[in-house]
VOPATI-931022 format. One line per field, with one value per residue (C-alpha): residue in three letters; chain; x, y, z. Coordinates in steps of 0.05 Angstrom, whole numbers, plus 32768, in hexadecimal, padded with zeros to 4 digits. Layout:
residues N
type [ala_...]
mol [A_...]
px [X_...]
py [Y_...]
pz [Z_...]
end
This chain:
residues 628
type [unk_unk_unk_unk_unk_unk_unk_unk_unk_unk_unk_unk_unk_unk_unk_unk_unk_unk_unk_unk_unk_unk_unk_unk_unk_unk_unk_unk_unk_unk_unk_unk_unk_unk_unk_unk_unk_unk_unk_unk_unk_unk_unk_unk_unk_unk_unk_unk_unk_unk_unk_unk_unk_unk_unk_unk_unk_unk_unk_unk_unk_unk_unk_unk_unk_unk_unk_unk_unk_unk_unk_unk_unk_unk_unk_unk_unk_unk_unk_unk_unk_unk_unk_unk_unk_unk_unk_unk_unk_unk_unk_unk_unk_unk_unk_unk_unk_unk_unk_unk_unk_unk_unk_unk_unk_unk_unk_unk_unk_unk_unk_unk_unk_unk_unk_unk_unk_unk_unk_unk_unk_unk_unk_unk_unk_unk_unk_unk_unk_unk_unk_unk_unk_unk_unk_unk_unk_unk_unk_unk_unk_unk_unk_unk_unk_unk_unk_unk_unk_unk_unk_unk_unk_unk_unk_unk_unk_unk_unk_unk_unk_unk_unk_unk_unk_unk_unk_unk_unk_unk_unk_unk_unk_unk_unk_unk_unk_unk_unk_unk_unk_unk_unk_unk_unk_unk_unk_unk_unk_unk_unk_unk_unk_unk_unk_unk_unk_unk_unk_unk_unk_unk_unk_unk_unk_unk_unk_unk_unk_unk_unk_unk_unk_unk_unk_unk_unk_unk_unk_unk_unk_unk_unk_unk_unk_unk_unk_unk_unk_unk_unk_unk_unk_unk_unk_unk_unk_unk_unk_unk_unk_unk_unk_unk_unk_unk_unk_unk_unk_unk_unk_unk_unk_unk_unk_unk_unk_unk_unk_unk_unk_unk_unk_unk_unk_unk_unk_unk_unk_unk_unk_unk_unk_unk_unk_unk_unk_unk_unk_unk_unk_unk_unk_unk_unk_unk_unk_unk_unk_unk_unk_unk_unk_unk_unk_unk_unk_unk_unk_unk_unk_unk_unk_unk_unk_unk_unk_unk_unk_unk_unk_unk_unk_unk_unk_unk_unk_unk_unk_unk_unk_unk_unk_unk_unk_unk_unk_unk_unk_unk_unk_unk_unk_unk_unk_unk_unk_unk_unk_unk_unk_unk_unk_unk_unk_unk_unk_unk_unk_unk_unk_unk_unk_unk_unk_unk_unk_unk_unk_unk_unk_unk_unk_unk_unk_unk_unk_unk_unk_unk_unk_unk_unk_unk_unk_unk_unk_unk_unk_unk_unk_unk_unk_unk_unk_unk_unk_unk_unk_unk_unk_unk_unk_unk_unk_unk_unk_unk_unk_unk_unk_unk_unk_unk_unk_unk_unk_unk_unk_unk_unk_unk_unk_unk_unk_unk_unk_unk_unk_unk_unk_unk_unk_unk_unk_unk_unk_unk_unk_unk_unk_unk_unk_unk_unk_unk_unk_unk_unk_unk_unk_unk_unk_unk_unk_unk_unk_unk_unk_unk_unk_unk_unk_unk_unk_unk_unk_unk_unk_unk_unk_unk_unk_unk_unk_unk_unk_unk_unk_unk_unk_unk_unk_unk_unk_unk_unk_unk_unk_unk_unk_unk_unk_unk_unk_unk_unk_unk_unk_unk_unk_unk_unk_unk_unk_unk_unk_unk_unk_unk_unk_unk_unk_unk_unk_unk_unk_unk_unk_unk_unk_unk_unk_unk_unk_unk_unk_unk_unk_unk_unk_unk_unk_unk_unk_unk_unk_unk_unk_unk_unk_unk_unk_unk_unk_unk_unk_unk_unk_unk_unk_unk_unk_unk_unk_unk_unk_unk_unk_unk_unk_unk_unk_unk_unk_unk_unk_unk_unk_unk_unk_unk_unk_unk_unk_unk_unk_unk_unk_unk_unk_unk_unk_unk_unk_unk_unk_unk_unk_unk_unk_unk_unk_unk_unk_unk_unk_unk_unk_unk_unk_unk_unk_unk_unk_unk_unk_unk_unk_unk_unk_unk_unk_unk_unk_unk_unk_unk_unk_unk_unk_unk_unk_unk_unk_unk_unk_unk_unk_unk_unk_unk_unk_unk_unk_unk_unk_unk]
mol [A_A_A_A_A_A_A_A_A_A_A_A_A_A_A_A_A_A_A_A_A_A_A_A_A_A_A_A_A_A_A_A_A_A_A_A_A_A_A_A_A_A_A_A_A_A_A_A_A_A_A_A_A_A_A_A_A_A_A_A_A_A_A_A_A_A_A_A_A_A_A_A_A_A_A_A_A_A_A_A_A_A_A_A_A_A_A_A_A_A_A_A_A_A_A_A_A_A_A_A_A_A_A_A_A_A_A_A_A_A_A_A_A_A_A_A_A_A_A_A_A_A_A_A_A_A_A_A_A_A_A_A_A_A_A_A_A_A_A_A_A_A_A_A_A_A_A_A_A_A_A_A_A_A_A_A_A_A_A_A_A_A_A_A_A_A_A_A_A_A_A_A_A_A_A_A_A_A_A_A_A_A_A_A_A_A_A_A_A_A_A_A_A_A_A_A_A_A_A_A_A_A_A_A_A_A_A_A_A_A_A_A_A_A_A_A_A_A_A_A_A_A_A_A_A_A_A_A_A_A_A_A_A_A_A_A_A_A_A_A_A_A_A_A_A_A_A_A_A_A_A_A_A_A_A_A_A_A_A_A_A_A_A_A_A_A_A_A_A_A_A_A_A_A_A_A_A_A_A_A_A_A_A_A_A_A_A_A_A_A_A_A_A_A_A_A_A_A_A_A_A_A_A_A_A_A_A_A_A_A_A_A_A_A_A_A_A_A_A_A_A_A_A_A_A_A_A_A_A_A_A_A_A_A_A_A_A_A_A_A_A_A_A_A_A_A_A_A_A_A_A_A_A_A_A_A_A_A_A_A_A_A_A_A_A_A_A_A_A_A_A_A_A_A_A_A_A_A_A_A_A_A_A_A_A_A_A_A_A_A_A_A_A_A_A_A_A_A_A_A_A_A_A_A_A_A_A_A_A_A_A_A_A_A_A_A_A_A_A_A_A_A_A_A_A_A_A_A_A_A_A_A_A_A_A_A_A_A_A_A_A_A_A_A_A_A_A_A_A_A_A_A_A_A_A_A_A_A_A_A_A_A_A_A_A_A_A_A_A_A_A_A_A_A_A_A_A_A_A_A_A_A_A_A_A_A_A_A_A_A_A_A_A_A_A_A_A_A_A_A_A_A_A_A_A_A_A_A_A_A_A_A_A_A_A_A_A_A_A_A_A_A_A_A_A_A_A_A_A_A_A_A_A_A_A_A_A_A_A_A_A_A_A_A_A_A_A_A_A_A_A_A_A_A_A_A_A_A_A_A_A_A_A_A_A_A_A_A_A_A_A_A_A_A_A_A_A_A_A_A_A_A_A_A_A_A_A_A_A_A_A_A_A_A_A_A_A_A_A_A_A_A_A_A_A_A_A_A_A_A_A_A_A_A_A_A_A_A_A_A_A_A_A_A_A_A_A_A]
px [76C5_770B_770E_7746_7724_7758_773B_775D_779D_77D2_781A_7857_78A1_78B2_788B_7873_782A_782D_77EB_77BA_7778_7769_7735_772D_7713_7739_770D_771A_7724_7736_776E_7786_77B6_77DC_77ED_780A_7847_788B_788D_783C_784A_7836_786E_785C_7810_7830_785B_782A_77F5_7833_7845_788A_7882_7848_781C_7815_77CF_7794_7769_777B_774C_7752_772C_774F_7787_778B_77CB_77F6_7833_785A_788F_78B8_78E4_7921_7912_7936_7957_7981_79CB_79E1_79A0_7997_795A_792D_7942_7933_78F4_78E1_78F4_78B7_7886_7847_7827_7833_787F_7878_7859_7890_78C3_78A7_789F_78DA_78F8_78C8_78CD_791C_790D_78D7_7911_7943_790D_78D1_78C5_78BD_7873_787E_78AA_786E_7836_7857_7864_7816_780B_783A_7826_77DA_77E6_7813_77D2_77A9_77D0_77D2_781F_7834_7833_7859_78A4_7883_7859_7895_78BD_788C_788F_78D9_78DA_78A7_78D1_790D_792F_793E_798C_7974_79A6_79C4_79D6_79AE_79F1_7A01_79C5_79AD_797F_794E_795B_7952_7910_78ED_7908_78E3_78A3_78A0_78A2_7866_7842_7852_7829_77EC_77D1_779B_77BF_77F1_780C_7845_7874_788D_7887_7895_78D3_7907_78DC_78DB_78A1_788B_788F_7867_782A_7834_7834_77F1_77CA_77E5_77CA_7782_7772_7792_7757_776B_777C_77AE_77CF_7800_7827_7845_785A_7845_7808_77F4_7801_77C4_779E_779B_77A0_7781_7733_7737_7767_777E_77AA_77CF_77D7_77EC_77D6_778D_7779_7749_772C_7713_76F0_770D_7755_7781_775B_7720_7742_775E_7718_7702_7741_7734_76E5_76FD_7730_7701_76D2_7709_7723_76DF_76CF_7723_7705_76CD_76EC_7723_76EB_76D2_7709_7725_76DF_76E0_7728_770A_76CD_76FC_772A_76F8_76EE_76B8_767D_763F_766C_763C_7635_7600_7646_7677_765E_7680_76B9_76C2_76B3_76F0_771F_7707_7718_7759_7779_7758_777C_7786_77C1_77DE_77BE_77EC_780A_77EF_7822_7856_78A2_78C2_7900_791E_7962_79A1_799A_79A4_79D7_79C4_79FF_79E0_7A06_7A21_7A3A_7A63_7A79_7A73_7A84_7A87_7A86_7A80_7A98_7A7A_7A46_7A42_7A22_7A26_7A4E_7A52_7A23_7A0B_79DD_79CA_79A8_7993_796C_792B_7928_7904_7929_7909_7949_792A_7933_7942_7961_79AB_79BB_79DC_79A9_79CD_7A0D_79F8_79E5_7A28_7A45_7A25_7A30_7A7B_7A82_7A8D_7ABA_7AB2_7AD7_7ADC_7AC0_7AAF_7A7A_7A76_7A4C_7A3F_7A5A_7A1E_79FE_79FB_79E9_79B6_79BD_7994_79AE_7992_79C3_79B7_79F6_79F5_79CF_79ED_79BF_79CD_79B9_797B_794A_7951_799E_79A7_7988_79A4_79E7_79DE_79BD_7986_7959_7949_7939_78F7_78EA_78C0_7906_78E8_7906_78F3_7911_7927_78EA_78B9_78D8_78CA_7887_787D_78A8_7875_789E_786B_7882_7889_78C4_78ED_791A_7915_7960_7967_7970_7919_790F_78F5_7919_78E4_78ED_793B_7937_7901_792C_796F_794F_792F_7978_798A_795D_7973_79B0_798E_79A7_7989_799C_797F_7990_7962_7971_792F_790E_78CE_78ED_78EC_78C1_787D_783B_7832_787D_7880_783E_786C_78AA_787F_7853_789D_78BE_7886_789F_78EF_790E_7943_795D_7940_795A_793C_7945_7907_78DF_7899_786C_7845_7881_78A2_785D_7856_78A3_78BB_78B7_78EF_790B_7943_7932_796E_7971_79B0_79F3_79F8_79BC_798A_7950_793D_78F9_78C4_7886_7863_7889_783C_7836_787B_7867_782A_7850_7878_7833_781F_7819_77DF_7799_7778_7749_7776_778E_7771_7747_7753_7716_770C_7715_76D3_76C9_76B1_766C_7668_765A_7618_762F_763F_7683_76A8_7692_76C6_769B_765B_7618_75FF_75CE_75F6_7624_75EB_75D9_7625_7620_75D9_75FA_762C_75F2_75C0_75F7_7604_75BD_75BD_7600_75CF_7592_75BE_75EA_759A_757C_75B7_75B3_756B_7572_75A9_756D_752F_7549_750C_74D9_74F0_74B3_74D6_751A_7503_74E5_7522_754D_7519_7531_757E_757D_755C_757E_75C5_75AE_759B_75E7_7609_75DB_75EB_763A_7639_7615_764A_7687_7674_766B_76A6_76CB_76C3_76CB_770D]
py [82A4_82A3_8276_8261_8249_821E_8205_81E4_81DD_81C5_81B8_818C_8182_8170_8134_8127_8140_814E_8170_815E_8197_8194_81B7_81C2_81FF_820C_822A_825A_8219_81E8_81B6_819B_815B_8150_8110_80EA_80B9_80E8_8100_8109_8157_8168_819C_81BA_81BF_81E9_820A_821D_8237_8263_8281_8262_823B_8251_8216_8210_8220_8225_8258_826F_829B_82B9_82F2_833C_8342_82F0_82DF_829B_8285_8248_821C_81FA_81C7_81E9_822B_8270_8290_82CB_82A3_82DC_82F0_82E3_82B3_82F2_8315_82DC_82D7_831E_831D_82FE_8325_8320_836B_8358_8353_8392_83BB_83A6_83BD_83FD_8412_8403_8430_845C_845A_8471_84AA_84C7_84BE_84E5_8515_851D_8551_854E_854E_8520_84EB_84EE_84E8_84A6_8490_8497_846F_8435_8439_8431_83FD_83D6_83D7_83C1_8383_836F_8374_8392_8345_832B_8328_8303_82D8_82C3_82AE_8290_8260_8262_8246_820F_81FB_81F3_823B_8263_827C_82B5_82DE_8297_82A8_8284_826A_8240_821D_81D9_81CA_81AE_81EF_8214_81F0_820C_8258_824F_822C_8262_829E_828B_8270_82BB_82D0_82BA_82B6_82A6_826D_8245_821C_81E7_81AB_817D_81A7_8172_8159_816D_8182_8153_813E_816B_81A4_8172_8171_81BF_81C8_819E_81CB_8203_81F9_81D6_8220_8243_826E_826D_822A_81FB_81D2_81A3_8167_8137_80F3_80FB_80CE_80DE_812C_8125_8100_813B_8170_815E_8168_815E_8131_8146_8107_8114_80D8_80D8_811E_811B_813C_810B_812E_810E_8122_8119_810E_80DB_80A2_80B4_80B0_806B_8056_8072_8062_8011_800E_802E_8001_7FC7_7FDF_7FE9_7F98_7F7A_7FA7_7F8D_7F3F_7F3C_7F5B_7F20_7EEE_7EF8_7F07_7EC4_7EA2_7ED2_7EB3_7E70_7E75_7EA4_7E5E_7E30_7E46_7E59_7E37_7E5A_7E9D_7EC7_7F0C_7F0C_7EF8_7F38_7F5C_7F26_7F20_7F70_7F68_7F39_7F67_7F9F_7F7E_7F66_7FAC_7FC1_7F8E_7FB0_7FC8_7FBF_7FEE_802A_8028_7FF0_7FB4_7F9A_7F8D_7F4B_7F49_7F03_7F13_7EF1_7EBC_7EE2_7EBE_7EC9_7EFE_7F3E_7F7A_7F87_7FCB_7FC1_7FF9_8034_8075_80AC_80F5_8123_8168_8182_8149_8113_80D5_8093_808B_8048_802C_7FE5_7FCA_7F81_7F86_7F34_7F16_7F2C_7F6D_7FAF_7FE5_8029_8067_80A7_80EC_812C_814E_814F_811A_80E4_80BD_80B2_80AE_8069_804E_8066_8046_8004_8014_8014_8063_8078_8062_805F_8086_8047_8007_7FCC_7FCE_7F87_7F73_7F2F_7F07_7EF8_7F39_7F5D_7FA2_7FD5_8019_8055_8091_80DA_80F1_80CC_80BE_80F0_80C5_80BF_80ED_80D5_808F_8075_8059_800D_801F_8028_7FEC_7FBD_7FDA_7FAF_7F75_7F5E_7F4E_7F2E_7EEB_7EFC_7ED2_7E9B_7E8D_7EA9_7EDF_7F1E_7F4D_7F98_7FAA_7F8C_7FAC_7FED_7FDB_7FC5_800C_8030_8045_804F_801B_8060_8078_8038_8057_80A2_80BD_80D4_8119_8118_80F9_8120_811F_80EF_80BF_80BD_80A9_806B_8058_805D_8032_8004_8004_7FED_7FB9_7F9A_7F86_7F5C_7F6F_7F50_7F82_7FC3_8007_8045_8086_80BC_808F_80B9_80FC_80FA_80C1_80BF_809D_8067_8052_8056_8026_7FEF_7FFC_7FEC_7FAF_7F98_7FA7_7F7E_7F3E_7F4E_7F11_7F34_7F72_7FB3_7FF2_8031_807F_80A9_80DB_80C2_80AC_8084_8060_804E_8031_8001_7FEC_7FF4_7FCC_7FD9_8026_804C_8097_80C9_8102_811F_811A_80CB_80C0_808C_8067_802B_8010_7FDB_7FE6_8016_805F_8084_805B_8071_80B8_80B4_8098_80D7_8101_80E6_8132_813A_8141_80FA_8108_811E_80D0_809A_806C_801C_7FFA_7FB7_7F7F_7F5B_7F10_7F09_7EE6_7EA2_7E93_7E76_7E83_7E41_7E36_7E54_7E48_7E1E_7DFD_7E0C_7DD7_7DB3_7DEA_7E20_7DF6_7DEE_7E36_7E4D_7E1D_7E56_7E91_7E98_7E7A_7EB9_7EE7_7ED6_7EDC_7F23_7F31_7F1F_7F4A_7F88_7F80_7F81_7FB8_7FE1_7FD6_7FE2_801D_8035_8031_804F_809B_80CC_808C_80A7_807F_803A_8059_8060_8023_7FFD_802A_801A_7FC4_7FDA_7FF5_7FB9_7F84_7FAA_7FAA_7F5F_7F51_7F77_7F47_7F0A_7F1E_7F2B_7EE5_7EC3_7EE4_7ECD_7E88_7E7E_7E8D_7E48_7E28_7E02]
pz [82B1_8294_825B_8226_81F0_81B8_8173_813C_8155_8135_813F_8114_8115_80D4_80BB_80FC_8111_8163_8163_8132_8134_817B_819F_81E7_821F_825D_828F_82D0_8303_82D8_82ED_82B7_82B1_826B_825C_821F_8210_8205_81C7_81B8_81BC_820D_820C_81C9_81DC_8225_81FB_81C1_81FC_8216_81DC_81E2_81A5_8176_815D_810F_810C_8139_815A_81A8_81BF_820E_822A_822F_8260_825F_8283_8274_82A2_828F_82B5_8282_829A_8294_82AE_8285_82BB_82C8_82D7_82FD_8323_836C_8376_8390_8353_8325_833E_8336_82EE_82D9_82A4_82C6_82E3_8322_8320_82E9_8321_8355_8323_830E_8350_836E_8332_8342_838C_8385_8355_8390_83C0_83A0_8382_83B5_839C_834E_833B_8307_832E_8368_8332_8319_8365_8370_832F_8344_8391_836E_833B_8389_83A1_8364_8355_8397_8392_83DA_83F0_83BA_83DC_841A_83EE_83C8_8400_8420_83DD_83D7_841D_8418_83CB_8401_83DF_8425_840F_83E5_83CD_83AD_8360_832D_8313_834C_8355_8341_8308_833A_8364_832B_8318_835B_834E_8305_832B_8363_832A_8303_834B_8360_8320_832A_82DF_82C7_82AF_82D0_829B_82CA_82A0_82D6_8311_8344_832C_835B_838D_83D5_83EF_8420_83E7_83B6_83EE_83FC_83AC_83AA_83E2_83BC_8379_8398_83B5_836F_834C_8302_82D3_82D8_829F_82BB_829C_82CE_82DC_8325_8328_836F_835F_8329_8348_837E_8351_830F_8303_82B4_828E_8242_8222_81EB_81B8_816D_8163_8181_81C7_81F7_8232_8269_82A8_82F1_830D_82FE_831A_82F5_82B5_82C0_82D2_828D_8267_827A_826A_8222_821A_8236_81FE_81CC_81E6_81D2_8195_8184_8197_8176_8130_813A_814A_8108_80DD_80FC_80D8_80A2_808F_808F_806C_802A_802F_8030_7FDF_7FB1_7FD4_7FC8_7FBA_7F8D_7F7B_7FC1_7FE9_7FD0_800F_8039_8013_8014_8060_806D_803B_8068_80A3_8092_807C_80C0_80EC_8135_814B_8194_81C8_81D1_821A_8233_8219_8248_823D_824C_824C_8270_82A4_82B0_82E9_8330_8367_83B5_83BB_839A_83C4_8407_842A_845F_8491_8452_8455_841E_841C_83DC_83ED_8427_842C_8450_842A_844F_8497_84A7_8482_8476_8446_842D_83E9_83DC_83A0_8382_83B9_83A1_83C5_83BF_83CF_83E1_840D_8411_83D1_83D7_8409_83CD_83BE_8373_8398_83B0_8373_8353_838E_8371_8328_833E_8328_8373_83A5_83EF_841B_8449_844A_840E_83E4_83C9_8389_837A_833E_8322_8325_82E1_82EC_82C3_82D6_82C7_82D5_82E4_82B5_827A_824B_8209_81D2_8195_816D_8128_8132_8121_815F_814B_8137_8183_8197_8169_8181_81BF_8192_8165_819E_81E2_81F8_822B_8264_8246_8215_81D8_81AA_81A6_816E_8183_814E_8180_81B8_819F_819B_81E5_81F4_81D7_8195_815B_8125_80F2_812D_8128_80F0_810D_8121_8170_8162_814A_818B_81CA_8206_8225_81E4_81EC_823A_822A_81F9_8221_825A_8221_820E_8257_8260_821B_823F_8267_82B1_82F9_831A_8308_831F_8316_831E_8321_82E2_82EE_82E6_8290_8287_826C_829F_826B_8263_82B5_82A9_8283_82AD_82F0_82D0_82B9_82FC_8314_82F8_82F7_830A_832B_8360_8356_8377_8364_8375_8372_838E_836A_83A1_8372_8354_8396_83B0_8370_836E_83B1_83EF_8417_8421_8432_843F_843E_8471_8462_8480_8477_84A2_847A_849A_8485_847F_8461_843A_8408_8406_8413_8458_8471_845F_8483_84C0_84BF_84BE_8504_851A_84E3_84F4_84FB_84CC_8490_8492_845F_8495_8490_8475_848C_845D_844C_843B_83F0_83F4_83E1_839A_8385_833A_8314_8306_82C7_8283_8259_8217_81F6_820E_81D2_81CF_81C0_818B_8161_816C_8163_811E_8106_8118_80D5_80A7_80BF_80BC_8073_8061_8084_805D_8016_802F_8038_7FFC_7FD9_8004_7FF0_7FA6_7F9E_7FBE_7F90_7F5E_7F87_7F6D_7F88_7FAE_7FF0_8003_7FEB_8006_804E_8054_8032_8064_80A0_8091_8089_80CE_80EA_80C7_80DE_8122_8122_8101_813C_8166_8141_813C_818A_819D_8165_8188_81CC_81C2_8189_81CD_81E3_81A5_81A9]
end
């Protein structure tokens, strides 16, 4: 088996640790999801493993002839190669062995007849058939065509970046390392390519390390999960549904462990203000206890807070197309075209690649104008755009510096202040990055905080161009859960399945040459409408909804029987006179020096009174819950 084997890995920029003496295998088969907020270092640990950017320290270890291809998301391409050519340039053997022996292949044909030309033809015609490489060129455009790349001789130059994205992604597919190392692939890539690209890689026989926002794409593709956060590598079995499931019974465990410290602390506080009652030398255990749980007060869960920011109020009128028309160049956008956008809608924009999609919203934003026909915005609508394109960032400026540019803070929807500091926080902005200038940031970090920057203004009408493209699965996380509650119109561009399911209930899909189809519903229902020609089996099956048996539990418990107040009343007492026993156990056996007799049996009482103070702590926690 093919194994990469990493140890002790680490990786900083400046005074900032990315990767903090990780460890991890990567075996022959593995699919393997990256995940992490922008900015934890997912780029550097792809670009590390390639050799692209070398890591500080570590140990990579890989067996002889190990190979390594890596998609980055801005491809290095030849500006003046054709697309075939571009591809061919790779560095793997395969493409090597095309090379040499088409070189070779033109020195036999002027020269049949030179025994050293026609020993290096039988060499390169031998090394064709080794490497497999006589199917290459059918192979690739069998790829090219599926990525929706059919005009071959088309100059790298004149391409788009997202065109250019599926030249790079076909090259190191072509490959076939033992390593496919892919940043982003699906960005840019419609639909039908996405589910081709997922088939693909399911039958692929080495490893794959992918990062991706495309929640659906992992959970097809993914059989491990490595999240990167503040430095440290967690790995978790399974696809991307898998790791939720294990994410939320950590941070369940994490939530109670978090509960139970504040439980205390909360009585801890108390009982150090209540005075000096019966404080003796027995009691410095406690008091060290509380000291030690106040420096350790917990912080917010990473990724898991949501933003609130309140909207201006909404009128009926939002916007209305009447009878548009535009064309851009060659291309037909909208031709006659009518639209009512009203209050409160989610309108999900997607399509084919090319067919204006951000046209429309530009149309909106005011930066377009139609060919024919009104486009007519209400008065009360105050629109937040985020664009594809995102406006240069003035790199010298500070993260809160930017922010505070637009003010000192936000009044959320319950009419209470919150200050651009704690909207960091809720972004996912480490309190230590608050002063950072943009230019440290990642390109990830800059776009959260350019759409934090958007919604600090407050809009009810928001306007989203591709948001999925360069943001991070835990920032989509807080921009859905705060999409969710947006008192206002949302009309978003993507081609995320998972995003347009959560956000989106009405559709228009693009088909090119101004024709759009409208529709209702989640995105992943319209696409399997368009699948009718599918095998019946290959479709998810409706399960029948069943009724939730009848209760025979009592109802909820809201106060403690008089019972369990006199117990709740015992519980702090015992714990105390635990708290004394210990403090003794452990200064005797500070003294016991060689009795390992005395010490095991003073040990054998530590260990029982501990677990009998978890036991006490856990029965005090649960019913200081319903003490009001």
């Amino acid at each position: 088996m093919q194994t990469l084997t990493a140890s002790g890995v680490n990786k900083a920029y400046g005074d900032k640790q990315l990767l903090h003496n990780i460890d991890f295998l990567i075996n022959e088969g593995d699919r393997i999801g990256l995940i992490g907020v922008n900015g934890t270092g997912k780029t550097t640990l792809l670009r590390g493993l390639a050799g692209s950017d070398p890591f500080d320290s570590g140990d990579i270890q890989t067996p002889k002839n190990y190979s390594i291809s890596f998609l980055e998301q801005s491809p290095d391409l030849d500006e003046n190669a054709k697309i075939m050519d571009a591809v061919y340039h790779g560095d793997s053997p395969v493409f090597q062995a095309i090379r040499d022996y088409e070189r070779v292949l033109d020195q036999y044909t002027q020269n049949p007849m030179d025994e050293a030309v026609q020993e290096q033809y039988t060499k390169a015609d031998a090394r064709m058939t080794q490497l497999d490489a006589w199917d290459a060129e059918t192979n690739i455009k069998t790829i090219l065509t599926q990525l929706h790349l059919t005009d071959l001789d088309q100059r790298i130059g004149a391409l788009s970046g997202g065109q250019r994205k599926r030249v790079g992604l076909a090259q190191v597919l072509i490959e076939s390392p033992d390593l496919l190392i892919l940043d982003e692939p699906t960005n840019h890539l419609d639909f039908d390519s996405i589910a081709w690209l997922e088939k693909y890689l399911a039958a692929y026989k080495g490893a794959l390390l992918v990062v991706t926002h495309d929640r659906y794409f992992l959970d097809r593709v993914a059989n491990r999960i490595f999240e990167l956060d503040l430095g440290h590598l967690g790995i978790y079995p399974g696809n991307y549904q898998a790791y939720v499931e294990q994410k939320a019974t950590q941070v369940e465990q994490e939530t109670l462990a978090a509960h139970k410290q504040a439980q205390l602390y909360k009585h801890e506080l108390a009982w150090m203000r209540e005075g000096a009652h019966a404080r003796s030398t027995k009691q410095n255990a406690r008091i060290k206890r509380f000291e030690d749980m106040k420096a350790g007060t917990v912080a917010p869960e990473r990724g898991k807070v949501a933003i609130d920011v309140g909207g201006q109020r909404l009128g009926k009128k939002v916007i209305e197309l009447h009878d548009a028309s535009l064309t851009l160049g060659d291309h037909r956008i909208l031709n006659h075209f009518e639209l009512l956008v009203q209050r409160n809608q989610r309108i999900g924009i997607t399509g084919i690649n090319g067919a204006g999609k951000s046209s429309l919203l530009n149309v909106f934003a005011g930066k377009l104008k139609l060919d024919s026909g009104i486009c007519d915005i209400g008065d009360t609508v105050k629109l937040g755009y985020y664009q594809q394109t995102m406006p240069k960032l003035d790199q010298n400026m500070r993260v809160i510096e930017y922010l505070q540019a637009v003010g000192e803070g936000i009044t959320n929807s319950n009419g209470e202040h919150q200050t651009v500091t704690q909207l960091l926080d809720d972004f996912l902005f480490p309190r230590a990055s608050h002063g950072t200038r943009i230019d440290r940031l990642s390109g990830g970090e800059q776009r959260r905080l350019y759409l934090l920057q958007i919604l600090m203004h407050q809009p009810n009408v928001l306007l989203l161009d591709e948001p999925t493209n360069d943001l991070d699965i835990a920032t989509l996380t807080v921009l859905e859960n705060y999409l969710d509650s947006f008192a206002g119109t949302v009309i978003t561009v993507s081609h995320d399945r998972y995003f347009l399911d959560k956000v989106a209930d009405r559709l228009l899909i693009f088909g090119g040459n101004g024709a759009i189809t409208p529709a209702t519903g989640r995105f992943t229902d319209y696409l399997s409408a368009q699948q009718e020609a599918s095998p019946a089996d290959t479709k998810p099956k409706a399960v029948k909804p069943v009724a939730a048996p009848v209760s025979d539990q009592p109802k909820t418990k809201v106060k403690l029987t008089y019972a369990e107040q006199k117990e709740y009343e015992t519980l702090m007492p015992q714990m105390d006179k635990i708290d004394a026993r210990i403090a003794e156990i452990n200064a005797e056996m500070q003294t016991c020096g060689d009795d390992y007799g005395r010490l095991g049996t003073l040990q054998g009482e530590l260990d029982e009174l501990t677990a009998k103070q978890d036991e006490l702590l856990d029965r005090y926690v649960y019913l200081d819950g319903f003490v009001n």
